[in-house]
C-alpha positions as CSV (number, residue, x, y, z in Angstrom):
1,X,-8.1,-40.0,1.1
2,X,-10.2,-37.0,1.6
3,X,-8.6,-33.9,2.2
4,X,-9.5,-31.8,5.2
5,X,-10.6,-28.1,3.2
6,X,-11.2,-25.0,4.3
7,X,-12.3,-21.4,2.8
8,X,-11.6,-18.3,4.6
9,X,-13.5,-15.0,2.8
10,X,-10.8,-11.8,3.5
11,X,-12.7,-9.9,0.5
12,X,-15.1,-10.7,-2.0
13,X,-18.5,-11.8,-0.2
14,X,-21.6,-10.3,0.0
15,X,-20.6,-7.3,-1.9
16,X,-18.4,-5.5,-5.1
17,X,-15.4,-5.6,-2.8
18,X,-12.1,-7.4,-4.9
19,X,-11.9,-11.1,-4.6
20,X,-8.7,-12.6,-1.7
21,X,-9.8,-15.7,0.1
22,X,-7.7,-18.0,1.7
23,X,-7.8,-22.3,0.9
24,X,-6.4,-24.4,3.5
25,X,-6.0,-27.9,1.7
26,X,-4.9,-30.0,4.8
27,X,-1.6,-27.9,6.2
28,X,-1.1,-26.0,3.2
29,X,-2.4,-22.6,2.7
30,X,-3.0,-20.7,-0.8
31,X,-4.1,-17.4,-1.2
32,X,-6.8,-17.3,-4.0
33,X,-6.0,-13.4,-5.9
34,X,-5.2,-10.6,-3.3
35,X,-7.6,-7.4,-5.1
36,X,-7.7,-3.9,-3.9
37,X,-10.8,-1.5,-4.6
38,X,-10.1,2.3,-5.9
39,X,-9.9,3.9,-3.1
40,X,-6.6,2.0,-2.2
41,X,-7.1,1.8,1.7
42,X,-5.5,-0.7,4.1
43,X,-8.4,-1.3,5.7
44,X,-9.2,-3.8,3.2
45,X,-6.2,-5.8,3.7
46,X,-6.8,-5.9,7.5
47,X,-8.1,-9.1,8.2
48,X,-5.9,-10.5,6.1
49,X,-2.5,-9.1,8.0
50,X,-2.6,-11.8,11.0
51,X,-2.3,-14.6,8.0
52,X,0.4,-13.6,6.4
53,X,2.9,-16.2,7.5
54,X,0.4,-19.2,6.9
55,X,0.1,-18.5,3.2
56,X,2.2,-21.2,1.4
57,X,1.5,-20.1,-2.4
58,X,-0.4,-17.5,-4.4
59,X,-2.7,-18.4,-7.2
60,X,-3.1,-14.9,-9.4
61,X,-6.1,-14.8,-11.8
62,X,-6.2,-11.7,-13.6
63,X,-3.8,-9.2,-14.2
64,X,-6.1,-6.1,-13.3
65,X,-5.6,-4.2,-9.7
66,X,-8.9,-5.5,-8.6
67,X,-7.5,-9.6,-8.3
68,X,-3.6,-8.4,-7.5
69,X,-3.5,-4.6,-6.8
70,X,-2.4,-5.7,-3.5
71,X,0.5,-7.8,-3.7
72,X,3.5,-5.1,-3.5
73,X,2.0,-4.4,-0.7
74,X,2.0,-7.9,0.9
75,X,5.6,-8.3,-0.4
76,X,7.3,-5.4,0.9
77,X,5.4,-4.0,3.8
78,X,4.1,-7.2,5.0
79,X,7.1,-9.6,3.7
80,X,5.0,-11.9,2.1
81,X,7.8,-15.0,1.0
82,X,5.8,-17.7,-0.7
83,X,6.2,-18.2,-4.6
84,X,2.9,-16.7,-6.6
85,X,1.6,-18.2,-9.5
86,X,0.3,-16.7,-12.4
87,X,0.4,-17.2,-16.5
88,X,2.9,-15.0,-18.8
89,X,0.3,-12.3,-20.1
90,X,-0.8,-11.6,-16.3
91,X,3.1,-11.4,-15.1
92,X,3.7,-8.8,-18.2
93,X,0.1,-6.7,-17.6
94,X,-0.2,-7.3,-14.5
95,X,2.7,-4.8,-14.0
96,X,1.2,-2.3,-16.5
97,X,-2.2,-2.0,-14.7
98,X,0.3,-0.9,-11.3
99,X,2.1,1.2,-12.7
100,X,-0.3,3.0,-14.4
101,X,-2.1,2.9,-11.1
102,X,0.9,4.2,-9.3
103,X,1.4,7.1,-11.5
104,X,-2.4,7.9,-10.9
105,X,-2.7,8.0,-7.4
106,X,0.8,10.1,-7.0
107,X,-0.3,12.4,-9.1
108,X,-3.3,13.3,-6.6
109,X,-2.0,12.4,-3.5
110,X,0.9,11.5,-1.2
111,X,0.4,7.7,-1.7
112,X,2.6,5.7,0.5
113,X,1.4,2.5,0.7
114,X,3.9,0.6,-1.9
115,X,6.9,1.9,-4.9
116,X,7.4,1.1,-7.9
117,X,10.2,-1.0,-6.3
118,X,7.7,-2.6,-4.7
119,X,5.8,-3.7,-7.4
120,X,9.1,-5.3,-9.0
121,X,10.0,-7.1,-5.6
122,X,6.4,-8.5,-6.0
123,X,6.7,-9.4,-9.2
124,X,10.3,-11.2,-8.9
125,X,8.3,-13.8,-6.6
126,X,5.8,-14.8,-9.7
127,X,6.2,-18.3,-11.3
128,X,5.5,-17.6,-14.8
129,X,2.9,-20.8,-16.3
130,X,1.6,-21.7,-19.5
131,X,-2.3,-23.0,-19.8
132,X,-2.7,-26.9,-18.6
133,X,0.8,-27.0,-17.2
134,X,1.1,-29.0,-14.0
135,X,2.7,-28.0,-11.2
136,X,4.2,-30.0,-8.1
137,X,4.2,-28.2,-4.9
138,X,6.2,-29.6,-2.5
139,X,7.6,-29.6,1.1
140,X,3.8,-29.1,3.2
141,X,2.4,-29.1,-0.2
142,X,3.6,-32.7,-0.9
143,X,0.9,-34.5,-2.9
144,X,-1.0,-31.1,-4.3
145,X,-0.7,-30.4,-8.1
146,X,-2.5,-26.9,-9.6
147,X,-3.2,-26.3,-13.2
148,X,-4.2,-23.0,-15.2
149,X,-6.5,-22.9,-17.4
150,X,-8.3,-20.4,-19.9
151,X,-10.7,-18.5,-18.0
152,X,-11.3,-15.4,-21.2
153,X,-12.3,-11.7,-19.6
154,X,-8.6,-10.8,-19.6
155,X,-5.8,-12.3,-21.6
156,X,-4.1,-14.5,-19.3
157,X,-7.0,-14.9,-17.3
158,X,-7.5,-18.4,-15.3
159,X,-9.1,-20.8,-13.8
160,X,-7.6,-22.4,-11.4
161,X,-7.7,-25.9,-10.7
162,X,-5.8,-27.7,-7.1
163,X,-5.8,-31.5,-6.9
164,X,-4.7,-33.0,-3.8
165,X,-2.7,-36.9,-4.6
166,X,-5.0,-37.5,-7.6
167,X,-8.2,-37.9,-6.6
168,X,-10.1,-34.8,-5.1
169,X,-9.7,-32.1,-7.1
170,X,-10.6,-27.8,-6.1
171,X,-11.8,-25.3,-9.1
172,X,-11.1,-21.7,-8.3
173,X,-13.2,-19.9,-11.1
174,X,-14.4,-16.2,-11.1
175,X,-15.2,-13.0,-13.3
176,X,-15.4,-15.7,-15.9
177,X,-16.4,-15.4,-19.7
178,X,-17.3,-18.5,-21.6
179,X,-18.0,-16.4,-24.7
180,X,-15.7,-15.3,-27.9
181,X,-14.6,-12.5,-28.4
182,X,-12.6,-10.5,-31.0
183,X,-9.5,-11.0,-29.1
184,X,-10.3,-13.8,-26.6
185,X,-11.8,-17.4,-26.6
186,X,-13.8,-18.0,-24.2
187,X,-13.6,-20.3,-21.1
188,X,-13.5,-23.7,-20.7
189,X,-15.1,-24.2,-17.8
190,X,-17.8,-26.6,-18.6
191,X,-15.2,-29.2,-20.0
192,X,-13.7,-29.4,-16.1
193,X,-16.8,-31.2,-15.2
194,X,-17.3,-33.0,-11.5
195,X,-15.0,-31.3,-9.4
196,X,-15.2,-31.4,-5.5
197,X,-15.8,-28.5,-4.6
198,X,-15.9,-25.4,-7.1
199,X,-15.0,-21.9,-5.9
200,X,-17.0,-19.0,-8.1
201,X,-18.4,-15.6,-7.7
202,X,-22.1,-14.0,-8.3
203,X,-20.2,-10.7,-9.1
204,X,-22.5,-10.7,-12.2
205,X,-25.4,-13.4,-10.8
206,X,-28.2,-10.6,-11.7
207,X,-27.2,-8.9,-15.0
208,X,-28.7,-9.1,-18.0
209,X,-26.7,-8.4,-21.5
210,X,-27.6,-7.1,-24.3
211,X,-26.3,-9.1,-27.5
212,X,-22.7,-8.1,-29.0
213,X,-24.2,-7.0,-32.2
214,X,-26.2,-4.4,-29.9
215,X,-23.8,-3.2,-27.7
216,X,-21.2,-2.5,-30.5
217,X,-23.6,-0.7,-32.2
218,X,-24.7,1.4,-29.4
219,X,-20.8,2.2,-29.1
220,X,-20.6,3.3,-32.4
221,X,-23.9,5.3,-32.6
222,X,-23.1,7.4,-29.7
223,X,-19.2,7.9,-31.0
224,X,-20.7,9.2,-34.5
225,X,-23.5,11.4,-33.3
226,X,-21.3,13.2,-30.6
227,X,-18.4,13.7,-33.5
228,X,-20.5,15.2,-36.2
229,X,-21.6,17.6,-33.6
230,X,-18.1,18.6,-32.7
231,X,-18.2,17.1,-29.8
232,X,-15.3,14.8,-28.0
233,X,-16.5,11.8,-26.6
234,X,-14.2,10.3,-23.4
235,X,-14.4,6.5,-23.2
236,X,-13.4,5.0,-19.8
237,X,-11.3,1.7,-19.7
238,X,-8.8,-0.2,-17.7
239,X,-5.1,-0.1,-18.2
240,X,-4.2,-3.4,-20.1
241,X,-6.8,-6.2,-19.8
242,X,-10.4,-5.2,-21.6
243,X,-9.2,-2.3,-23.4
244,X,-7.4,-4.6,-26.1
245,X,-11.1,-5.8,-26.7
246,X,-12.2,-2.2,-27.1
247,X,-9.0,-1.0,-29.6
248,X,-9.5,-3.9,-31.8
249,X,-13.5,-3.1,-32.0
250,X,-13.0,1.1,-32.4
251,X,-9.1,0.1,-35.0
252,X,-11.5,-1.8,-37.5
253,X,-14.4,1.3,-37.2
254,X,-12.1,3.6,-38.5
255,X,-10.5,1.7,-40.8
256,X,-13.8,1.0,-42.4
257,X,-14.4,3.6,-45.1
258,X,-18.4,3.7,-45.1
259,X,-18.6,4.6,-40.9
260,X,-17.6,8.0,-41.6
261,X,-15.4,8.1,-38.7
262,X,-12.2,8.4,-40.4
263,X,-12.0,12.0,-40.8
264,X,-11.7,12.0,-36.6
265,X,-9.0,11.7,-34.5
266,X,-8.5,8.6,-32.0
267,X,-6.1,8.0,-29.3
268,X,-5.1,6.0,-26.1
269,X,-4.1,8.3,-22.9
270,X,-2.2,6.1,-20.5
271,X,0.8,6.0,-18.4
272,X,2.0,3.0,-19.9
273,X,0.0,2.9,-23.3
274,X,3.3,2.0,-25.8
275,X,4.0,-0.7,-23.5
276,X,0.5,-2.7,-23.3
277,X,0.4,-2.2,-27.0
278,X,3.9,-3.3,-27.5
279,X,3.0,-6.6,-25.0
280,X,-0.3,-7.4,-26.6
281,X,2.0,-8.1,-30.5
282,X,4.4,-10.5,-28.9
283,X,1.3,-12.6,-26.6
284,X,-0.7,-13.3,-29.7
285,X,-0.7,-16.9,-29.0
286,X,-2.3,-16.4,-25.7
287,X,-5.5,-15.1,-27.8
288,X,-8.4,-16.3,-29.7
289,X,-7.9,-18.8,-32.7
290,X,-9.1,-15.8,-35.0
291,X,-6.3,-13.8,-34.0
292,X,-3.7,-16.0,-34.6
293,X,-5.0,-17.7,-38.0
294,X,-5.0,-13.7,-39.3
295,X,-1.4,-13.8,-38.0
296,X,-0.1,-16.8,-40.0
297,X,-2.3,-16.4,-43.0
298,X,-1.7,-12.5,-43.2
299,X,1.5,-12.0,-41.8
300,X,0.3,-8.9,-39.9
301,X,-0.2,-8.5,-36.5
302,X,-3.4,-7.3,-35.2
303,X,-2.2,-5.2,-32.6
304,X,-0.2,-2.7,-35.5
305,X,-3.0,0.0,-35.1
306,X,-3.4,2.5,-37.8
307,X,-5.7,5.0,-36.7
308,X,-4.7,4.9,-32.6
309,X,-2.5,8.0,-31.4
310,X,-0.8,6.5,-28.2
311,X,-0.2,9.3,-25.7
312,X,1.2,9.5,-22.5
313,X,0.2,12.8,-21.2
314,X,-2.5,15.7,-21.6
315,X,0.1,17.6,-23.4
316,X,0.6,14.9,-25.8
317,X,-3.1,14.6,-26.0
318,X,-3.6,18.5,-26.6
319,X,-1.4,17.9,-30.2
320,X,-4.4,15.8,-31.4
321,X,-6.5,17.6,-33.3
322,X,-10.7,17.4,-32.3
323,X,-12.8,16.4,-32.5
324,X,-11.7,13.4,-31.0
325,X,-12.5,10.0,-28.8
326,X,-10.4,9.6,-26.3
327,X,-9.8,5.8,-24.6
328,X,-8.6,7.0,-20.6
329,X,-7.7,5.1,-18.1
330,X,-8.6,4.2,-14.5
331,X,-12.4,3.5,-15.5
332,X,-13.3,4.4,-11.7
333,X,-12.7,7.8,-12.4
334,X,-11.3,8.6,-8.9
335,X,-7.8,9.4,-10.3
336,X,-5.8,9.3,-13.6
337,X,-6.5,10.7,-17.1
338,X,-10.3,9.7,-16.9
339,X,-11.1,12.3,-14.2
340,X,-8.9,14.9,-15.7
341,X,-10.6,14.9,-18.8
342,X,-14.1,14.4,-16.8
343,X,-13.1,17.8,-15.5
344,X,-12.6,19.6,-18.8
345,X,-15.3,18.6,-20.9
346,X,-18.1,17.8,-18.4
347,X,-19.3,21.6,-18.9
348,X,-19.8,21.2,-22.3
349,X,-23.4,19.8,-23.5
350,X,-21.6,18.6,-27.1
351,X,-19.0,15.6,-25.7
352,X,-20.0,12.5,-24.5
353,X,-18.9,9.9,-21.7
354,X,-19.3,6.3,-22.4
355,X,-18.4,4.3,-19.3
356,X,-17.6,0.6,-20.1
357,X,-17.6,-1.2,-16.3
358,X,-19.2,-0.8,-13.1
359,X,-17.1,0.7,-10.2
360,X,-16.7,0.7,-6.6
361,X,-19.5,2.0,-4.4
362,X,-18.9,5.6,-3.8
363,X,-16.5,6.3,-6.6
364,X,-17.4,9.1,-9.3
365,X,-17.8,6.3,-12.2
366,X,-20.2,4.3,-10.0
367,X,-22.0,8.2,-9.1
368,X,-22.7,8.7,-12.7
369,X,-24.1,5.3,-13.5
370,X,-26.3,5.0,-10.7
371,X,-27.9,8.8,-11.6
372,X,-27.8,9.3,-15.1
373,X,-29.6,12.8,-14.9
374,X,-27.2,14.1,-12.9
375,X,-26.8,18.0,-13.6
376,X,-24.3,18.9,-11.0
377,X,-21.4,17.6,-8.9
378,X,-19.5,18.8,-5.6
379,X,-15.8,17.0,-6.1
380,X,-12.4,17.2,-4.4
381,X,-10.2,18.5,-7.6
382,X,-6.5,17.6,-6.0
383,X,-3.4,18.1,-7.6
384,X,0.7,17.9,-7.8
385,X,2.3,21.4,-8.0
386,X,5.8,22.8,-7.4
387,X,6.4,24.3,-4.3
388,X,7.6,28.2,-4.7
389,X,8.5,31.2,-2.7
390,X,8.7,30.6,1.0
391,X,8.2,26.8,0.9
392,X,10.9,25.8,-1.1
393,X,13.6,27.6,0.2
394,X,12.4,26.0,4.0
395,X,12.2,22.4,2.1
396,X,15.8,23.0,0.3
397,X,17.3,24.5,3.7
398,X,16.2,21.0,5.6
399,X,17.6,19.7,2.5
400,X,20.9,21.1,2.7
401,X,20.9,20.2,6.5
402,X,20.6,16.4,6.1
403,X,22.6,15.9,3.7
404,X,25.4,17.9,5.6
405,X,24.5,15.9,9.0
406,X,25.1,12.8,6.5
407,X,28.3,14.0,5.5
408,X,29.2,14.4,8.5
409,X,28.5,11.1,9.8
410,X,30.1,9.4,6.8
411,X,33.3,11.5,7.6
412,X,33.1,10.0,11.2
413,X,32.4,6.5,10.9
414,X,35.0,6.3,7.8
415,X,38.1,7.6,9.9
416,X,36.5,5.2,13.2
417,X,36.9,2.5,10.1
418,X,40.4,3.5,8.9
419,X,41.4,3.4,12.4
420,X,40.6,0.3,13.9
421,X,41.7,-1.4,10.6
422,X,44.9,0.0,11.3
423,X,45.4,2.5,8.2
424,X,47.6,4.5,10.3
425,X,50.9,3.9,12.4
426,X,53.2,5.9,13.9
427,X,56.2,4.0,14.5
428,X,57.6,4.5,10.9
429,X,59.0,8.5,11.7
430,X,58.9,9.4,8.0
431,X,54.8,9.3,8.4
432,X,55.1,11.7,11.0
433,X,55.8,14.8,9.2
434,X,53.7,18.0,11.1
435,X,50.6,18.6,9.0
436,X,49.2,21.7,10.8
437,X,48.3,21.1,14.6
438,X,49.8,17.2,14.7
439,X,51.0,16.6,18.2
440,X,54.1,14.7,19.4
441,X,53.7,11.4,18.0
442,X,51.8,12.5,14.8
443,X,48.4,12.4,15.7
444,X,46.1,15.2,15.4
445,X,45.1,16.8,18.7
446,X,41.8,17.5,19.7
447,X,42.2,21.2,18.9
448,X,43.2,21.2,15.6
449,X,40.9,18.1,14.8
450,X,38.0,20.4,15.8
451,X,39.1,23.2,14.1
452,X,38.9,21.4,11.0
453,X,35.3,20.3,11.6
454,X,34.9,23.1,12.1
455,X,36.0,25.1,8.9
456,X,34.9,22.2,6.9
457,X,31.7,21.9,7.9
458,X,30.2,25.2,8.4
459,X,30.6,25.8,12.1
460,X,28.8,22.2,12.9
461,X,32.3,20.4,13.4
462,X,32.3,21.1,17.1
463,X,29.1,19.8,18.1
464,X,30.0,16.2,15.8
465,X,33.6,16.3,17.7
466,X,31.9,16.4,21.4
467,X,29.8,13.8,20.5
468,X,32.1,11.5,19.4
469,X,34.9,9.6,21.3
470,X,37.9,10.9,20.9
471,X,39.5,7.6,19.4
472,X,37.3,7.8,16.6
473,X,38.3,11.7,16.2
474,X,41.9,10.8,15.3
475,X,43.4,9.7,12.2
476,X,45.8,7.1,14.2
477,X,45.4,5.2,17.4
478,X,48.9,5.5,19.3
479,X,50.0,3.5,22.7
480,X,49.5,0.0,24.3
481,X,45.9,-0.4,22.7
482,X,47.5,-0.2,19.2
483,X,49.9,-2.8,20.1
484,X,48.2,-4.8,21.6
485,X,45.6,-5.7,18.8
486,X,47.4,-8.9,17.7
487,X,50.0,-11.2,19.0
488,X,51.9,-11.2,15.4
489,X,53.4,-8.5,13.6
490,X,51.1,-6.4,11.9
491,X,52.5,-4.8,8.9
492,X,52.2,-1.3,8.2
493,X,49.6,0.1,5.8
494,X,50.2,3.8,4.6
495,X,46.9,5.4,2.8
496,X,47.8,5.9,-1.2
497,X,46.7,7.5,-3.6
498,X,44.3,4.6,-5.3
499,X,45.7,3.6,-8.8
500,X,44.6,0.4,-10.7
501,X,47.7,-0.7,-13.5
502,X,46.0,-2.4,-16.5
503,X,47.0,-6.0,-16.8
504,X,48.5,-6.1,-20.9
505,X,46.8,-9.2,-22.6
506,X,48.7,-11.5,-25.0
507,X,46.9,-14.1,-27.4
508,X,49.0,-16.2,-29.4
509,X,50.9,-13.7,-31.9
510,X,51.7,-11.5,-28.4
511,X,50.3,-8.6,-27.0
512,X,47.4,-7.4,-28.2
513,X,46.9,-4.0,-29.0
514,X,44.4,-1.5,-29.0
515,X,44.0,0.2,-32.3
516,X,42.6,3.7,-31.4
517,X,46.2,4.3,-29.6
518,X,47.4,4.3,-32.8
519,X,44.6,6.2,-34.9
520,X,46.0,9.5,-35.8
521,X,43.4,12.3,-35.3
522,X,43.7,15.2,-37.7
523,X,42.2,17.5,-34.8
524,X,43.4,20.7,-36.3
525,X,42.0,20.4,-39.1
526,X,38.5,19.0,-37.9
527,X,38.5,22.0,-35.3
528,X,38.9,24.4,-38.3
529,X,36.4,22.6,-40.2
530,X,33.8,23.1,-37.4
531,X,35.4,27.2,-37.1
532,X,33.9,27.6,-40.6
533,X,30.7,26.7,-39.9
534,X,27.6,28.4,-39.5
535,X,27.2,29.6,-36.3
536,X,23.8,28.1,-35.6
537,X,24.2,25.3,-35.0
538,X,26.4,26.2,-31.8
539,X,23.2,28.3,-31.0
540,X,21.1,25.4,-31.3
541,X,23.1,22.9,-29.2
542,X,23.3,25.7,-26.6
543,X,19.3,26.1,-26.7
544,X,19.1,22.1,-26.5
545,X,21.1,21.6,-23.7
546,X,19.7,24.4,-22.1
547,X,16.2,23.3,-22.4
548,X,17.8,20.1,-21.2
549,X,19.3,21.9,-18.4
550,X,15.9,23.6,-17.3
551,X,14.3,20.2,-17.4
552,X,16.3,18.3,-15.3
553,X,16.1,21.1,-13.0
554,X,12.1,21.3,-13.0
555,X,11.9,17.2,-12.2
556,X,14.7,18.3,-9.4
557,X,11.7,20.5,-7.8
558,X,10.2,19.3,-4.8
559,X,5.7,19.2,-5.1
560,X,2.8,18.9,-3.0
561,X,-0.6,18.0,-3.6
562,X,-3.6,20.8,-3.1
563,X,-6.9,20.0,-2.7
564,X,-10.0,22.2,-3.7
565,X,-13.6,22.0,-3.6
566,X,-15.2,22.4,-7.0
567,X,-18.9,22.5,-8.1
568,X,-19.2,21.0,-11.7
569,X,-22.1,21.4,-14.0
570,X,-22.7,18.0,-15.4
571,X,-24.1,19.0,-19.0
572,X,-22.4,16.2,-21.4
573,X,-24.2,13.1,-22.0
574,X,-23.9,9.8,-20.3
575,X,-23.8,6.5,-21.5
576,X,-22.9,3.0,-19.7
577,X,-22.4,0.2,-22.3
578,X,-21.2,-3.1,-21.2
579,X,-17.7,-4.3,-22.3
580,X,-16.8,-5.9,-19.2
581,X,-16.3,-9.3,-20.5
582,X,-18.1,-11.5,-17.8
583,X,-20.3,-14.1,-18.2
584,X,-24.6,-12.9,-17.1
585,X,-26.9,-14.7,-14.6
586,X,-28.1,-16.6,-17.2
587,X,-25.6,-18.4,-18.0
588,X,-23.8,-18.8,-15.4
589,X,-26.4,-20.7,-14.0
590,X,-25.9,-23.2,-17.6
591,X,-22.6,-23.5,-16.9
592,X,-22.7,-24.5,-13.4
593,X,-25.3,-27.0,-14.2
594,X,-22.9,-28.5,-16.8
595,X,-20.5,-28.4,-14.6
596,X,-22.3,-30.2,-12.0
597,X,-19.7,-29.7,-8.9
């Protein structure tokens, strides 16, 4: 029976904006990736806001920002519900490349559209699959079976394919690469011959590529040249998808005694580099057959780099000696460790930057592509600082003033609680001893109940006592309305001190004790022992936890982000060398003849 099918383009047509397109098979609705661009604006996602009930499932293809950067945000700002679909390795990287993306675009501005926690809600939602294994939708889905499959680019990346009760079948295939790599088979594609209807991009319709013998070598005659000169060379990549490719290539360079590149320094600056390293040893078995036959045959694991310093932060960076190449991330250069170090060694004629993908239109990556003799640049330089002086002590003022309006509120609605639960009672006349300003039955009157606020709370307990009924001021509620909560007897509950006695345990030979209780401590002697010690080592734990102490205060400090306009002579040398994994025009156009849809 043939299915009733239709495509809706959100994103991902007709330009270099990130694939999301919705696929209604019959009354079931997927949502085909869900990518954001650099600049992270929500006009992208517009169009796709007044859907967001109709989508049934997600199909995830990659694990880079530009197929899923926008799923915390559909999750928990849109309250996206459906289950999303994706292999292991783009579950695990996925969450690398937004967190590293996170990181960047706090770090240069007040960015608001999702949190971290976000990103984990979004991720709790994802149905972790293996390649070719078949899965059963259900409920409107009844009938509808989808399928991953090795799409290369990325590890984990897919090709999707839906078939509806067995017969017509849907392949959802983009950013492709059919060819093997060093870490990567390539895609298999052409063996998922005569489907339907096939779903596919032209992202890379009208590029040419230069062999991989070529393009390595142009990487590696550039990284030479610019190190004998004592240069530092800056190498843009993403977070955790095509840079594996790239450390692999660059690992066996320096390990290789004749390229002279072993006396150098090499590192990876990334938010979350130890992780992406630590993920790409234990996914080996998502990778190329090369990788996994040096695995069982050598017992080592590729991914155990020698020669790769992996550093978290400028600082970190600064330790390296230089000359040095340097593998940043965010390869649009519009935030993140890429543009940093853009900013300090563009000035210098002697480093180098080798750009490894297209951007965005209008992003500084994309700028120096598109006009490689570009000699001088007018960019927004923003940054996080501390706020000082006159600014802090306003912020830590309205500080102090919420959390003492919270207080207050807490103080409130838990002695309203107490009292309609009926902590209180004031027929028993040994609870109602005077306790400074109670009235005739015990209670506190509205007097001394303010005057309390008052001297508790700095002044502010008057204005919370006039606003709140006066019920819900006192500690006990006396008269008919007390009585008359419940036909039976209520018993009387008196507030305690709160104390938990520890239930003894008994096995089969009795009680069982705890041995420490009976450990004795020779504590006189072990203080002496440590009285006869040098005294530096006090001095040293009191410098510690001092430096520990000013620390924790300094991530206490509130920031802001500052924004100037800079002019930036543009004197190093440019270079754009393709490593980003996608099949050319050419053949593309092969493969979609074999494929013959």
């Amino acid at each position: 029976m043939t299915s009733i099918i239709k495509l809706s383009v959100m994103s991902g047509a007709r330009d270099e904006s990130p694939p999301c397109y919705l696929l209604q098979v019959d009354d079931f609705t997927f949502l085909l990736d869900c990518g954001w661009d650099g600049h992270t604006t929500e006009n992208l996602l517009e169009p796709l806001k007044k859907h967001i009930n109709q989508i049934d499932a997600v199909l995830l293809t990659y694990p880079d920002v530009a197929h899923l950067g926008a799923l915390p945000y559909l999750v928990g700002k849109l309250g996206l519900k459906c289950p999303v679909y994706a292999t292991i390795p783009v579950f695990k990287m996925g969450q690398m490349f937004l967190y590293d993306a996170y990181q960047a675009l706090r770090s240069t501005s007040e960015f608001d559209l999702f949190t971290l926690d976000d990103v984990d809600t979004a991720f709790d939602r994802i149905v972790q699959l293996k390649y070719s294994q078949h899965v059963t939708l259900d409920g409107k889905g009844r009938g509808l079976t989808v399928i991953p499959y090795p799409a290369g680019h990325m590890i984990g990346g897919t090709l999707w394919k839906i078939i509806k009760d067995g017969e017509d079948d849907i392949l959802y295939a983009v950013d492709f690469n059919h060819k093997k790599e060093r870490h990567l088979d390539g895609a298999v594609l052409e063996t998922l011959s005569r489907p339907m209807l096939l779903i596919t991009d032209t992202y890379n319709a009208m590029m040419v590529q230069a062999r991989r013998k070529e393009r390595d070598q142009a990487l590696f005659n550039n990284i030479l040249a610019t190190l004998r000169a004592s240069g530092n060379v800056l190498v843009t990549v993403d977070t955790a998808g095509r840079v594996l490719e790239l450390c692999q290539l660059l690992d066996r360079l320096w390990r290789n005694q004749e390229s002279g590149l072993i006396a150098y320094s090499l590192a990876l600056l990334s938010n979350v580099s130890y992780n992406v390293v630590e993920f790409a040893k234990s996914q080996v078995e998502w990778m190329g057959d090369k990788i996994v036959r040096q695995v069982e045959d050598q017992r080592t694991n590729p991914f155990q780099f020698k020669h790769i310093n992996l550093c978290h932060s400028l600082a970190e960076l600064d330790k390296v000696p230089e000359p040095k190449c340097v593998l940043c991330t965010q390869p649009d250069m519009e935030s993140g460790f890429a543009r940093d170090l853009f900013l300090r060694w563009a000035s210098n004629a002697a480093n180098s930057v080798i750009l490894t993908q297209r951007a965005g239109s209008g992003t500084l990556a994309q700028q120096l592509i598109d006009v490689p003799k570009l000699s001088r640049l007018q960019l927004q330089v923003k940054q996080r600082v501390k706020l000082e002086g006159a600014e802090l002590d306003d912020y830590q003022r309205k500080q102090a003033e919420e959390q003492r309006a919270a207080e207050i509120a807490r103080r409130v609605s838990s002695t309203a609680r107490l009292s309609q639960n009926g902590m209180y009672d004031s027929d028993d006349d040994s609870d109602n001893d005077d306790v400074g300003g109670t009235g005739v039955n015990g209670s506190f009157d509205g007097r001394s109940m303010d005057q309390a606020m008052d001297v508790a709370d700095g002044g502010r307990g008057k204005a919370a006592a006039a606003a709140t009924p006066i019920a819900s001021r006192h500690l006990s509620i006396h008269g008919e309305e007390a009585r008359q909560r419940s036909f039976f007897k209520q018993h009387k509950t008196n507030v305690m001190f709160p104390f938990v006695e520890e239930k003894l345990k008994w096995d089969d030979y009795g009680q069982i004790i705890k041995r420490e209780d009976y450990t004795k401590f020779q504590s006189v002697v072990m203080e002496d022992r440590v009285a006869d010690e040098d005294d530096g080592e006090e001095e040293m734990a009191e410098e510690v936890k001092e430096e520990g102490t000013t620390k924790e205060s300094d991530a206490d400090i509130p920031t802001k982000v500052i924004s100037t306009l800079k002019s930036i002579d543009v004197r190093c040398r440019r270079q754009f060398i393709d490593f980003e994994g996608r099949s050319d025009g050419e053949s593309i156009k092969r493969i979609l003849n074999l494929v013959k849809p």
